[in-house]
MARTOR-554520 format. One line per field, with one value per residue: residue in three letters; x negated, y, z negated of N, C-alpha, C, O in turn. Coordinates in Angstrom, 2 decimals. Layout:
// residues N
res c(ALA;...);
npx c(X;...);
npy c(Y;...);
npz c(Z;...);
capx c(X;...);
capy c(Y;...);
capz c(Z;...);
cpx c(X;...);
cpy c(Y;...);
cpz c(Z;...);
opx c(X;...);
opy c(Y;...);
opz c(Z;...);
END
This chain:
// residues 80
res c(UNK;UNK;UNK;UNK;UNK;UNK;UNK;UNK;UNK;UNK;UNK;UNK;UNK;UNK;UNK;UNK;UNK;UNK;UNK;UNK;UNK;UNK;UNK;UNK;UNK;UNK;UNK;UNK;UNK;UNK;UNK;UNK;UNK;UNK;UNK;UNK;UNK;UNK;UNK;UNK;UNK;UNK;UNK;UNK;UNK;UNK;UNK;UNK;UNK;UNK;UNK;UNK;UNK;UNK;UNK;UNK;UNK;UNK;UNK;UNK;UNK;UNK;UNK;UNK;UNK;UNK;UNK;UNK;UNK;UNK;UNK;UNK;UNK;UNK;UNK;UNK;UNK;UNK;UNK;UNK);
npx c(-108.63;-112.17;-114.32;-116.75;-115.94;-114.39;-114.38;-114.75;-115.75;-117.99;-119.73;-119.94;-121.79;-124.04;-125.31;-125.46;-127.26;-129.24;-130.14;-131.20;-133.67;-135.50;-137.54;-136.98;-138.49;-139.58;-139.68;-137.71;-135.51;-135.38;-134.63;-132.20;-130.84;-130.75;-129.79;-126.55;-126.11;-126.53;-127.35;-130.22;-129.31;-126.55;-127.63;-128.39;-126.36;-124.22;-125.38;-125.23;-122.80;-121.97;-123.51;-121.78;-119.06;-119.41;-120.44;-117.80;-116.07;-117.17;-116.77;-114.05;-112.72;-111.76;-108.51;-107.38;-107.25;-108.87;-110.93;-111.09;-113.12;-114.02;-113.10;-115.01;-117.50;-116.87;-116.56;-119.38;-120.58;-120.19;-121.78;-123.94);
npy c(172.91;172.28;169.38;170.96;173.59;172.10;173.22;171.24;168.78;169.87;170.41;168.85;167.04;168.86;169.02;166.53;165.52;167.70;166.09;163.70;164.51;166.31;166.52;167.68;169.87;170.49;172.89;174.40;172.79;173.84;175.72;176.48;174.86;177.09;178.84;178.37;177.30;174.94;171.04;169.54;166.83;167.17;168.69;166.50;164.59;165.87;166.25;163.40;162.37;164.07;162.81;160.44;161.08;162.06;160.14;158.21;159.64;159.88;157.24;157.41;156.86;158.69;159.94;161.72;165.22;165.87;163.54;162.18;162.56;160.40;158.48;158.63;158.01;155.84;154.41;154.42;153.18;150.75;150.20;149.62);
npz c(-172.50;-172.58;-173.56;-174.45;-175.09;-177.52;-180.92;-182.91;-182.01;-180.81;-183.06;-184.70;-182.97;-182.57;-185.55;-185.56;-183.15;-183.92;-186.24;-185.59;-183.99;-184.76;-187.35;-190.22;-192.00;-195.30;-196.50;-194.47;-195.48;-198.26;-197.59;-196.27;-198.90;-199.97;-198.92;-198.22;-201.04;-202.36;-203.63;-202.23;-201.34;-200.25;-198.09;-196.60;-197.04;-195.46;-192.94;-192.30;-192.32;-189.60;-188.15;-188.02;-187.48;-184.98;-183.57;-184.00;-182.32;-179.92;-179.16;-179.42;-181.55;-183.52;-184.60;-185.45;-186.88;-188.69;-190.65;-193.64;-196.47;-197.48;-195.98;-193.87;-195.05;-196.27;-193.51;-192.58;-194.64;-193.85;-191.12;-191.92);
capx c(-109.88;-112.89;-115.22;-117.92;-115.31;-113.98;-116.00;-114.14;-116.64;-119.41;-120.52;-120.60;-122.83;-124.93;-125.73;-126.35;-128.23;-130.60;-131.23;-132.18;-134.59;-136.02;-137.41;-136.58;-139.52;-139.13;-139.32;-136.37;-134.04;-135.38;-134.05;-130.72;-130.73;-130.67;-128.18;-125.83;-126.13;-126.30;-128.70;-131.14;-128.66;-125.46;-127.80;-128.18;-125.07;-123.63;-125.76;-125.03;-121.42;-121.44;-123.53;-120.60;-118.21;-119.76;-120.56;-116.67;-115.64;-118.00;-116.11;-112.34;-111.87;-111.31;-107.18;-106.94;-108.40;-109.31;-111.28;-111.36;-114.87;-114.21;-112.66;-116.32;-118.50;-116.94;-117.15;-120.74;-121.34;-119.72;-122.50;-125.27);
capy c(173.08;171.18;169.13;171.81;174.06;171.99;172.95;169.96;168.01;170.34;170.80;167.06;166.60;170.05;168.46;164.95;165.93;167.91;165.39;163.07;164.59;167.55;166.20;168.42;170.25;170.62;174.40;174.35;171.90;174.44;177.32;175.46;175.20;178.35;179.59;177.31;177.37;173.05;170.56;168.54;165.34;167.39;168.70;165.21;164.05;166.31;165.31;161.54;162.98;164.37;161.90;159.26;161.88;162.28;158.61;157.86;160.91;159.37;155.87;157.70;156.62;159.41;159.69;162.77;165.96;165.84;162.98;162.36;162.18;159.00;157.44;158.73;157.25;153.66;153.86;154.46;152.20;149.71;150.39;149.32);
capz c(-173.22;-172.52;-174.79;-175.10;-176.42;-179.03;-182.11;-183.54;-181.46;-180.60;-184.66;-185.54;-182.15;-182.55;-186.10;-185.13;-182.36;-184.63;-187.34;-185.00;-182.83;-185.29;-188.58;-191.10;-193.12;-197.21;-196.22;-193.76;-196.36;-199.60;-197.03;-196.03;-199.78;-201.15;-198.10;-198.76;-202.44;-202.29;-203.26;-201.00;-201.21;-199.96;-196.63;-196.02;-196.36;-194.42;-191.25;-192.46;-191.80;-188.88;-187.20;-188.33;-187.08;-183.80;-183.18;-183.70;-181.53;-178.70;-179.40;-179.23;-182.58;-183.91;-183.91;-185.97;-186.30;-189.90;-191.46;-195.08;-196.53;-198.09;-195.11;-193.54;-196.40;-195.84;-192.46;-193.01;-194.94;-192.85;-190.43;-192.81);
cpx c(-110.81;-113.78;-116.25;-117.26;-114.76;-114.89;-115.40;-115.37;-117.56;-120.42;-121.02;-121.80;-123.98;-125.94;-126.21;-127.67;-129.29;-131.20;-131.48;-133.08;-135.80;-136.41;-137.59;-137.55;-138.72;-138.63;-137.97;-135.28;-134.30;-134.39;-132.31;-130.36;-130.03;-129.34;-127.13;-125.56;-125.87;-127.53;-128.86;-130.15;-126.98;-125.88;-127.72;-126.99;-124.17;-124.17;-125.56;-123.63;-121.08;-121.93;-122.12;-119.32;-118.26;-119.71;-118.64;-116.11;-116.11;-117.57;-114.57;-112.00;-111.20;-109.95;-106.70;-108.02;-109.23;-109.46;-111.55;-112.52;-114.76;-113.93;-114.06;-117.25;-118.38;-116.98;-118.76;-121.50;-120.78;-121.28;-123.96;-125.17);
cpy c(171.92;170.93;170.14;173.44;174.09;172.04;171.70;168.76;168.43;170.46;169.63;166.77;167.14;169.25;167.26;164.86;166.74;166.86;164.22;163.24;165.79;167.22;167.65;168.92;170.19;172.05;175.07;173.36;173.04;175.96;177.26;175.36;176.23;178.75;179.06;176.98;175.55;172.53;169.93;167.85;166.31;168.12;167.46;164.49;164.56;165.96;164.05;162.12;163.26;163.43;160.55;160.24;161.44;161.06;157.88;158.49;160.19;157.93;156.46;157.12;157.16;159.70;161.08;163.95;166.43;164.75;163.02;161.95;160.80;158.15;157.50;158.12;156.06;153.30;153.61;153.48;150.61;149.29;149.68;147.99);
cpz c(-172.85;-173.81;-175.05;-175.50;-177.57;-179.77;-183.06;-182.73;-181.52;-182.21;-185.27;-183.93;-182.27;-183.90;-186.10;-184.21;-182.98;-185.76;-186.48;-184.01;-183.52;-186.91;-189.55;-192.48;-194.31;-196.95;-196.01;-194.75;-197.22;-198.93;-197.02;-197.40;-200.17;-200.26;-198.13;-199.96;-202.82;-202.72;-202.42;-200.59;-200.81;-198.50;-196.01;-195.91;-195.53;-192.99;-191.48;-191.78;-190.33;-187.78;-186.75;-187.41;-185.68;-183.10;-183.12;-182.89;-179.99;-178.22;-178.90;-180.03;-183.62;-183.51;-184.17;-185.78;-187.27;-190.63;-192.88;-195.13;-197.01;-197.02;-194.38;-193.83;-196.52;-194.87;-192.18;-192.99;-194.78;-192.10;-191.11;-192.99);
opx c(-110.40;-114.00;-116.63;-117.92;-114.54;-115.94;-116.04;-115.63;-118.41;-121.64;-121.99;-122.77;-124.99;-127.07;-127.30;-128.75;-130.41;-132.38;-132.39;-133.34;-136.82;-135.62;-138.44;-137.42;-137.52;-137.46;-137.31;-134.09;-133.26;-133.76;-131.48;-129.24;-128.89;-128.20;-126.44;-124.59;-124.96;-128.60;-127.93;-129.85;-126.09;-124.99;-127.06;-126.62;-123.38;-123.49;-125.81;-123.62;-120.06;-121.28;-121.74;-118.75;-117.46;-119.00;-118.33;-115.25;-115.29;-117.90;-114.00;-110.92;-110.40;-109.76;-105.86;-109.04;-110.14;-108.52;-112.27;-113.07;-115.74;-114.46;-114.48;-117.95;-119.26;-117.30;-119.19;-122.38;-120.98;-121.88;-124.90;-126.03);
opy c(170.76;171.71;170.06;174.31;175.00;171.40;171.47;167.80;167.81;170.56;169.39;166.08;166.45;168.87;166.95;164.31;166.46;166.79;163.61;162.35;166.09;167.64;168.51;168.50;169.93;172.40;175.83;173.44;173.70;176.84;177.91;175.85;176.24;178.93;180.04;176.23;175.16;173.08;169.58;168.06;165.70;168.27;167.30;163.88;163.86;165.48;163.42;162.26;162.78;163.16;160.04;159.57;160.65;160.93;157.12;157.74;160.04;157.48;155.87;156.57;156.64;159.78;161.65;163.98;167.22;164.51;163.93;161.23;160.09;157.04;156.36;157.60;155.24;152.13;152.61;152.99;149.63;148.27;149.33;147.40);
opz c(-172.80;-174.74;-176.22;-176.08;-178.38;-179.72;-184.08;-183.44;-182.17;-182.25;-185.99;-184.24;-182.17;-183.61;-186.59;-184.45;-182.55;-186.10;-187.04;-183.20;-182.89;-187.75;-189.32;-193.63;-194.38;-197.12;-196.72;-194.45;-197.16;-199.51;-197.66;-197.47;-200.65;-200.70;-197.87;-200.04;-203.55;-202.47;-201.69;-199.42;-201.42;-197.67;-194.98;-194.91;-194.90;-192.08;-190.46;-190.56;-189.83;-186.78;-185.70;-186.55;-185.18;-182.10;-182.20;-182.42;-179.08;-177.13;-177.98;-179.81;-184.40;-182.30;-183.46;-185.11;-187.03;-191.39;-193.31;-194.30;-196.77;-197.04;-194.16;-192.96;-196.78;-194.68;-191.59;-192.28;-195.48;-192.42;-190.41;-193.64);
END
Protein backbone atom coordinates (compact mmCIF):
# COMPACT_ATOMS: atom_id res chain seq x y z
CA UNK A 1 0.00 0.00 0.00
CA UNK A 2 1.21 3.36 -0.62
CA UNK A 3 0.81 6.65 1.34
CA UNK A 4 -1.96 8.07 -0.86
CA UNK A 5 -3.91 5.04 -0.12
CA UNK A 6 -3.75 5.07 3.46
CA UNK A 7 -6.85 7.00 4.54
CA UNK A 8 -5.13 6.73 7.92
CA UNK A 9 -2.90 9.44 6.47
CA UNK A 10 -4.67 10.88 3.54
CA UNK A 11 -7.83 12.35 5.96
CA UNK A 12 -5.62 14.05 8.61
CA UNK A 13 -3.60 15.70 5.47
CA UNK A 14 -6.86 16.31 3.14
CA UNK A 15 -8.10 18.22 6.39
CA UNK A 16 -5.02 20.01 7.32
CA UNK A 17 -4.38 20.89 4.00
CA UNK A 18 -7.80 22.61 3.77
CA UNK A 19 -7.78 24.60 6.95
CA UNK A 20 -4.77 26.01 6.08
CA UNK A 21 -5.04 27.25 2.73
CA UNK A 22 -9.10 27.76 2.47
CA UNK A 23 -10.48 30.08 5.18
CA UNK A 24 -13.56 28.85 6.19
CA UNK A 25 -16.82 31.11 5.64
CA UNK A 26 -19.61 31.27 8.68
CA UNK A 27 -21.83 29.78 5.82
CA UNK A 28 -19.60 26.75 5.08
CA UNK A 29 -18.94 26.01 9.22
CA UNK A 30 -23.16 26.74 9.81
CA UNK A 31 -23.39 23.99 6.80
CA UNK A 32 -20.66 21.56 8.28
CA UNK A 33 -22.85 22.26 11.25
CA UNK A 34 -26.06 21.19 10.61
CA UNK A 35 -24.51 17.96 8.56
CA UNK A 36 -22.73 16.84 11.15
CA UNK A 37 -25.17 17.67 13.79
CA UNK A 38 -21.90 19.50 15.95
CA UNK A 39 -21.18 22.82 17.14
CA UNK A 40 -18.76 25.46 15.62
CA UNK A 41 -15.99 24.51 18.42
CA UNK A 42 -16.04 20.61 17.54
CA UNK A 43 -15.40 21.68 13.46
CA UNK A 44 -12.50 23.31 14.75
CA UNK A 45 -11.19 21.00 16.77
CA UNK A 46 -11.34 18.50 14.62
CA UNK A 47 -9.04 20.32 11.97
CA UNK A 48 -6.85 21.34 15.19
CA UNK A 49 -6.73 17.40 15.25
CA UNK A 50 -5.92 16.39 12.28
CA UNK A 51 -3.46 19.00 11.58
CA UNK A 52 -1.59 17.56 14.93
CA UNK A 53 -2.24 14.17 13.46
CA UNK A 54 -0.78 14.90 10.19
CA UNK A 55 2.16 16.97 11.40
CA UNK A 56 3.22 13.83 13.64
CA UNK A 57 2.55 11.35 10.73
CA UNK A 58 4.99 13.64 8.54
CA UNK A 59 7.55 13.42 11.66
CA UNK A 60 7.10 9.26 11.94
CA UNK A 61 5.87 9.79 15.23
CA UNK A 62 3.08 8.40 14.94
CA UNK A 63 3.75 4.55 16.31
CA UNK A 64 0.20 3.45 16.29
CA UNK A 65 -2.69 3.56 14.29
CA UNK A 66 -5.08 5.00 16.74
CA UNK A 67 -4.36 8.17 18.73
CA UNK A 68 -6.21 9.06 21.78
CA UNK A 69 -7.75 12.54 21.67
CA UNK A 70 -6.23 13.44 24.82
CA UNK A 71 -2.85 12.18 23.97
CA UNK A 72 -3.59 14.74 20.74
CA UNK A 73 -4.77 17.74 22.90
CA UNK A 74 -1.41 17.66 24.99
CA UNK A 75 0.54 17.24 22.24
CA UNK A 76 -1.02 20.33 21.01
CA UNK A 77 -0.69 22.08 23.47
CA UNK A 78 2.83 21.26 23.84
CA UNK A 79 3.27 23.13 20.61
CA UNK A 80 1.96 26.43 21.96
Amino acid sequence: MTHWDDNFIQFPALLAGIAASVPISREVLDNLCERMDVPPVYISEILDRAEVEFARIEKGELLRRFTPYKEIRDHANDRE
